[in-house]
N, C-alpha and C positions, 0 to 999 in steps of 0.2 A: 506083378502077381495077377493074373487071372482066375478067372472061375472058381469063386468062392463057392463051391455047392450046399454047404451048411455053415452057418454063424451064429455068434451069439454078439446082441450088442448091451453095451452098457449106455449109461445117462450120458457121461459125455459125448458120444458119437452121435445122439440124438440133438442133444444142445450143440451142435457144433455145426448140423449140418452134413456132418460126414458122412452120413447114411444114403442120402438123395447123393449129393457129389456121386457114391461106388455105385449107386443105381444110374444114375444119368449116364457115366461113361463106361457101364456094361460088365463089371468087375464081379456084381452079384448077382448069383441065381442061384436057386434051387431053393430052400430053406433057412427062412430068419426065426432065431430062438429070442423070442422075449421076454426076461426073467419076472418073476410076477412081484418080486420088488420094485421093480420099474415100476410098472403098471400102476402100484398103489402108493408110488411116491408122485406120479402125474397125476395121480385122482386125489388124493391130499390140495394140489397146488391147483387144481380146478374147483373144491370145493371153498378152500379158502381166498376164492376170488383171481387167481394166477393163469389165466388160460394160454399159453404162449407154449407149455412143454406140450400140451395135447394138440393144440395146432398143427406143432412141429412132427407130432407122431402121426396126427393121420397122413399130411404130405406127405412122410416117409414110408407109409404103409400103400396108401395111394402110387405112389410112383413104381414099389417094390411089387404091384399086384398086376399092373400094367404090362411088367415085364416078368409075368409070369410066375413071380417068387412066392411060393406058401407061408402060412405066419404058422407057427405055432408057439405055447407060454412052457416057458418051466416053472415048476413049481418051488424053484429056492427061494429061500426067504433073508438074502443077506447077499448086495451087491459089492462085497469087497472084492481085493485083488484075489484073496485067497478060494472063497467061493467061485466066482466066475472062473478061474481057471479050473478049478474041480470039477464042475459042470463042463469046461468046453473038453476036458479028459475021458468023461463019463460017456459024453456023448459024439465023441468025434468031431468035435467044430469048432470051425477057426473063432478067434476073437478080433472084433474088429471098434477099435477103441480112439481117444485123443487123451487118455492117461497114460503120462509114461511109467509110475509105476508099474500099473495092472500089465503093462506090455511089457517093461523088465522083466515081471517074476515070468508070466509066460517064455517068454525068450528062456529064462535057464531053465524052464523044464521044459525046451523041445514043445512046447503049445504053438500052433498057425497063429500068427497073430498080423493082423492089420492095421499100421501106428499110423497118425499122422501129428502132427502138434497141433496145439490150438492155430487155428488161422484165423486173423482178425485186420480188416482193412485199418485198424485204428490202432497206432500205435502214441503210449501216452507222452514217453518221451519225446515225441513230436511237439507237442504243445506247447511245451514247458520252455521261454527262454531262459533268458539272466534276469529278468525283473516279472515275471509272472509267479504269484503266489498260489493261485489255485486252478485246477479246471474243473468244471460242472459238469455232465455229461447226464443228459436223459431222454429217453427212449420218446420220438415224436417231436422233440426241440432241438434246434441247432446249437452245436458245441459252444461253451459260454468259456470263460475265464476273468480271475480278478488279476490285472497287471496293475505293479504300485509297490509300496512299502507300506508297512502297519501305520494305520492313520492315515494313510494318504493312497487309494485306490481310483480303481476305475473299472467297471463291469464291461467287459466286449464281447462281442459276438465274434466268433474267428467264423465262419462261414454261414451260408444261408443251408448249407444240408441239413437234411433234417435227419436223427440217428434212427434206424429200426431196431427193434430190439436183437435182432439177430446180432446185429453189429456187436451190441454192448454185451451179450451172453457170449461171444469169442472173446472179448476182451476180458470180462471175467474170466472165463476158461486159461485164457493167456497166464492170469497171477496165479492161477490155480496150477499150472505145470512149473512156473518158476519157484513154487512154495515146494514140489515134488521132488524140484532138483536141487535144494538147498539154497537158490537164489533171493529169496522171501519168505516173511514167516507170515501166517496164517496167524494174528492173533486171537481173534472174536471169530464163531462159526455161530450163526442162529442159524434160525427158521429165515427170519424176516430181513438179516443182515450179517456180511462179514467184512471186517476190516483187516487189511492187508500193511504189515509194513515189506514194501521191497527199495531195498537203499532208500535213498534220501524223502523216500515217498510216502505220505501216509494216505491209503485210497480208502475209502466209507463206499461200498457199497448196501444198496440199500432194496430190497423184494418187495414185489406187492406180496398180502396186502397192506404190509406194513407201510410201504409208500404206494402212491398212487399208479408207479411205474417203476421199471427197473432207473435206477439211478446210479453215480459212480462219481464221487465226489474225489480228487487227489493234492496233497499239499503238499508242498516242499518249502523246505526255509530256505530264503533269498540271500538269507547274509550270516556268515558265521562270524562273530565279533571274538574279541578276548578281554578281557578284563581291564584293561589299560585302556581299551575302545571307547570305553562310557566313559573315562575322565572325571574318576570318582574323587571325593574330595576326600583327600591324605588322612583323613581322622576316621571316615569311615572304612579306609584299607585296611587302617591298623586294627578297629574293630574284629572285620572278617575274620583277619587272619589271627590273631590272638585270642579274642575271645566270645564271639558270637559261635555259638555251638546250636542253638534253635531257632533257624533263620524260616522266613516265613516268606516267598516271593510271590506278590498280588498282581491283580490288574483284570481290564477287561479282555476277552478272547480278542486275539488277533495285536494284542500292545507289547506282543516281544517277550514273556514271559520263561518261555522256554528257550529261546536263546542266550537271557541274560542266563537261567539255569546252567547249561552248556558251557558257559564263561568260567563261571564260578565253579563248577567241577574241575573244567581244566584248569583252572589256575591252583586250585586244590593240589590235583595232580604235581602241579609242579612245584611244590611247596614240597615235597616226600610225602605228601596224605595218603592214606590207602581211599582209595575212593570209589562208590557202588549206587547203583541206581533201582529202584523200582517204578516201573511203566507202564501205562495201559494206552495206547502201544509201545512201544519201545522205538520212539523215533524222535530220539536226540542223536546226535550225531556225534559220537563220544570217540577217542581214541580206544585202540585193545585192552589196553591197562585197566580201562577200568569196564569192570562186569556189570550188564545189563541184564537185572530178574524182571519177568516177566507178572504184572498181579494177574491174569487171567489164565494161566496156566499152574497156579496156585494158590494157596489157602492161607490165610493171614498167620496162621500160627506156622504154616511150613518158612514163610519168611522172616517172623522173629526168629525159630531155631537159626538158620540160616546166616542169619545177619549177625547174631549174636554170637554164635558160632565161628563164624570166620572175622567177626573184629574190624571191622571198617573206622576208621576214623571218622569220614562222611556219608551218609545214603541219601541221596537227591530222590525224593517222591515228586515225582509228578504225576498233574493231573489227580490231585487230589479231589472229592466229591463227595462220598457219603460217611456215615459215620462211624462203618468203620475201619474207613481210610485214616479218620482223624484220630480216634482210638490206636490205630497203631503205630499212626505216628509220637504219641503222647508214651506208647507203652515203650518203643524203643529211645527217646527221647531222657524218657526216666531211669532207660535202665544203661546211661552213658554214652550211646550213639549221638554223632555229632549229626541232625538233619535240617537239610533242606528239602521244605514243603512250598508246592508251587501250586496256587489256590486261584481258581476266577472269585473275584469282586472287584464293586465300578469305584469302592473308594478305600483306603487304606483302613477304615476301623470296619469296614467289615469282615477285612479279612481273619482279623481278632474276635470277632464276635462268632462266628465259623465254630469257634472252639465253645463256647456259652455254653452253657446245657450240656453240653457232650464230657465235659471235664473237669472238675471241682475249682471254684472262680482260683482259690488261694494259689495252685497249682501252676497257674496260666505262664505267669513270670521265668517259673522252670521248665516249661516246655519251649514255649517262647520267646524268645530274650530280642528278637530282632526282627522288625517287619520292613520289607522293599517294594516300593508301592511301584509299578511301570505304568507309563502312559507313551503313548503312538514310541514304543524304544528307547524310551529314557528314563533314570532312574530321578523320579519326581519330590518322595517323602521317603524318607526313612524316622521309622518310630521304633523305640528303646521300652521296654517295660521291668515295672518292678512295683512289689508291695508293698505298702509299710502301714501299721496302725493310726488310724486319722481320723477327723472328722469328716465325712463328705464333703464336697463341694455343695453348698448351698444350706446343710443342714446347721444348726447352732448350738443347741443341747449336747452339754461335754459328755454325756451319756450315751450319747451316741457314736462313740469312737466303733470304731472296728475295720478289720483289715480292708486298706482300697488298693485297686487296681489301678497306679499311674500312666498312662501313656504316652510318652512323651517326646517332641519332636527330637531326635538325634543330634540334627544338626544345629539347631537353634538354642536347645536345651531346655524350651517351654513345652509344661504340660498342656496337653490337649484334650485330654478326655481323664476322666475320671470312670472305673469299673468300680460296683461293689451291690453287696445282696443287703434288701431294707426286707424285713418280711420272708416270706416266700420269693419275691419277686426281685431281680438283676437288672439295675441300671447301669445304662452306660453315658454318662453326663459329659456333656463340651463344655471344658473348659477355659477354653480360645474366647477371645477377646473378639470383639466384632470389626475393629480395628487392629490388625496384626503390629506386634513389637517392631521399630525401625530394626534392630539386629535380627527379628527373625525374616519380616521384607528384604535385607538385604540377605541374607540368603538366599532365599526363593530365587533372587534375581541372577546371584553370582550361580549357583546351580547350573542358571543356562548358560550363564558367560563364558562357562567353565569347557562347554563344548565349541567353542570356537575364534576365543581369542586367549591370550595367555597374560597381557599388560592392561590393566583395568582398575580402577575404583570408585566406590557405590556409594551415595551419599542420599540417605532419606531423611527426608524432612516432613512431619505429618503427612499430608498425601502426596507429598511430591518427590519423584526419585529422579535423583542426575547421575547418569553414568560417565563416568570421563575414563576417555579411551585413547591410549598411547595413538600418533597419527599414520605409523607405522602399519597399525593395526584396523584404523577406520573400516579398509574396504575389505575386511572379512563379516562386517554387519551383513549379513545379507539381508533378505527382505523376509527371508524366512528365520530367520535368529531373531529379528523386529518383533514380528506376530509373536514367536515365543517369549517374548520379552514383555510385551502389553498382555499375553492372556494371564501369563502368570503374575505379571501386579496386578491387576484388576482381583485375582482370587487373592491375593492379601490385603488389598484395598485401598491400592495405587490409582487415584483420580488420573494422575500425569508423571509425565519421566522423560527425559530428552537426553541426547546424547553429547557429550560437550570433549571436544579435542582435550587431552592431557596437557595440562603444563609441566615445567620444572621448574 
């Protein structure tokens, strides 16, 4: 296509670049229309500290004046697809763009239009091996990545280039034509940030001035496990599946949280559960069967209707955070929905305490019946709850009865914390020994054993644990099952523990 003699451009052909490109290689002349929404969404992002789209405009004004081309502004106030082509109707002029919508609808009414796709030197699937969990990417710093497994990373630098921001404003552009063509959803749209799920990807982008630079964070999970994977112990299966209905999955960011999620759905799934998600983003990696709602594309009450409505046996919330996320987790909870809630905290009671304040204490037990605490992909604690009329822990006065909140370890079957209201005021009291039970030590310990050998047994004695392990079995010890073996008595309060060949 040659000799554009009238155009009109939008933002993306500005943010892309593609304006200079049809000036440099001689495509436009005569007349460029600049719609005066433009204008006042570049003066926005100038005044709140963004100078990159006005740079880009004068280059492109600059080069276009060079070779002759007149500027003049329209005066519409609304740069959608709709308006822009009305305008390039109005006025006879082609449109020249890097949306492919805006360019579809031109195309069926017969509008000139000038498409290109986002071009972007940077593509992210590039990055991304089989063991890379993230990549960094910011405007002025060379490309970064964490390669590793949860718990166990390493920060690299993949090259000394340094990114301009041109680069990373195509590559946003990039998600922003795959969101147009049904390839990625656009979850969060601010001012200052949007996050993108496209397949397995979850990207964070991020705007001055809300960061200091354009930035482009993207994650992918490394390893889809299944339920069989974690090598749970046969008491807590039968739990799951029978009768845990208010499952609570904890841990710190980055300890496997929403994979172990993803398990436990699909294995739902394949029990005959109906099974259903709520997401912010929506990037679990779920089979079709089961439906993924989106919380930022509705209102908490559109997803009770909803949910309630269509009868889920399971609704997996993740990314649970404010209150009231926890609120409706508790409302559909109570009103017979089976949920799993997946919660950041660094230790398993505070994922119960999450709910404190936000939900009447008596209640907690019927919202909650089950908490899964992960640490670096493993499931660490599991805690049981229920209420019953008592004395406190610590208090003595039989007057003092009233309903406590037990806590209590699953597997072991020792209480650990005691909940309950003195006053105004909610304690939450430990009731763990400073010396852990031999039976509940041996636990801890088989927990790990559990991932890696199958013929085993634990023998504690005050502070001391002897593993004796079939000979068959010895050289699956590895040196990293060791370490997991000494951190976890050390936290129940194993002085020493040695490995000793099994007899018969």
């Amino acid at each position: 296509m040659r000799g554009l003699s009238k155009f009109i451009v939008d933002l993306s052909a500005l943010r892309n670049g593609f304006i200079k490109k049809l000036t440099l290689d001689g495509i436009l002349d005569g007349e460029l229309i600049i719609p005066d929404i433009i204008l006042r969404k570049i003066r926005e992002r100038f005044l709140s500290g963004d100078k990159w789209l006005l740079q880009s405009l004068e280059e492109s004004v600059k080069l276009l004046r060079e070779k002759g081309v007149s500027i003049s502004i329209s005066p519409i106030q609304s740069d959608t697809p709709e308006a822009l082509v009305g305008e390039a109707l109005r006025t006879g002029a082609s449109i020249v763009t890097c949306d492919l919508a805006l360019a579809s609808i031109a195309e069926a009414l017969n509008v000139r239009c000038m498409y290109t796709p986002p071009s972007s030197k940077l593509k992210l699937e590039d990055f991304f091996g089989e063991d890379v969990m993230s990549v960094h990417l910011k405007e002025g710093v060379p490309p970064r990545l964490k390669r590793g497994t949860p718990g166990k990373w390493r920060f690299e630098t993949i090259n000394e280039i340094v990114l301009s921001r041109e680069d990373l404003e195509a590559l946003v552009e990039s998600f922003m034509d795959k969101v147009r063509s049904g390839e990625a959803y656009l979850e969060v749209d601010r001012d200052g940030s949007k996050i993108f799920q496209m397949g397995p990807y979850r990207i964070v982008v991020a705007y001055p001035p809300f960061s200091d630079g354009l930035e482009i964070t993207a994650v992918k999970p490394i390893v889809k496990l299944t339920l069989e994977d974690y090598k749970l112990p046969s008491k807590l299966i039968s739990r799951l599946e029978s009768q845990a209905e208010g499952i609570l999955i904890a841990g710190a960011p980055g300890m496997g949280k929403s994979t172990f999620a993803q398990a436990l759905a699909e294995h739902y799934l394949s029990l005959g559960k109906i099974v259903k998600t709520i997401e912010s983003p929506r990037d679990l990696q779920l089979p079709d069967a089961i439906t993924q709602y989106s919380k930022n594309v509705s209102d908490p009450d559109e997803i009770y209707d909803v949910l309630l409505l269509s009868r889920p046996d399971y609704t997996v919330f993740d990314e649970m955070r404010g209150t009231n996320d926890f609120k409706l987790y508790a409302d559909l909870r109570l009103a017979g929905v089976g949920m799993i809630g997946v919660v950041h905290a660094t230790t398993p009671i505070d994922a119960i305490q999450r709910f404190v304040g936000r939900v009447e204490l008596g209640m907690i037990p019927s919202i909650v019946d089950t908490v899964i605490f992960l640490e670096n992909g493993f499931v660490m604690k599991v805690y049981s709850l229920e209420t019953i009329v008592k004395i406190p822990h610590g208090l003595r006065d039989s007057d003092l009865a009233r309903p406590v909140v037990q806590v209590r370890d699953y597997l072991s079957g020792e209480i650990e914390y005691e909940i309950y209201v003195f006053g105004e005021r909610t304690f939450v009291v430990p009731i763990k020994r400073k010396g852990a039970s031999e039976t509940e030590t041996s636990s801890v310990l088989e927990n790990v054993l559990n991932r890696y050998i199958n013929r085993y047994r634990v023998e504690v004695r005050g502070g001391e644990a002897v593993v004796y392990v079939d000979e068959d079995e010895v050289g699956k010890l590895t040196r990293k099952c060791l370490r997991r073996l000494e951190k976890a008595g050390k936290r129940a309060g194993i002085t020493s523990f040695r490995i000793e060949a099994m007899r018969d």
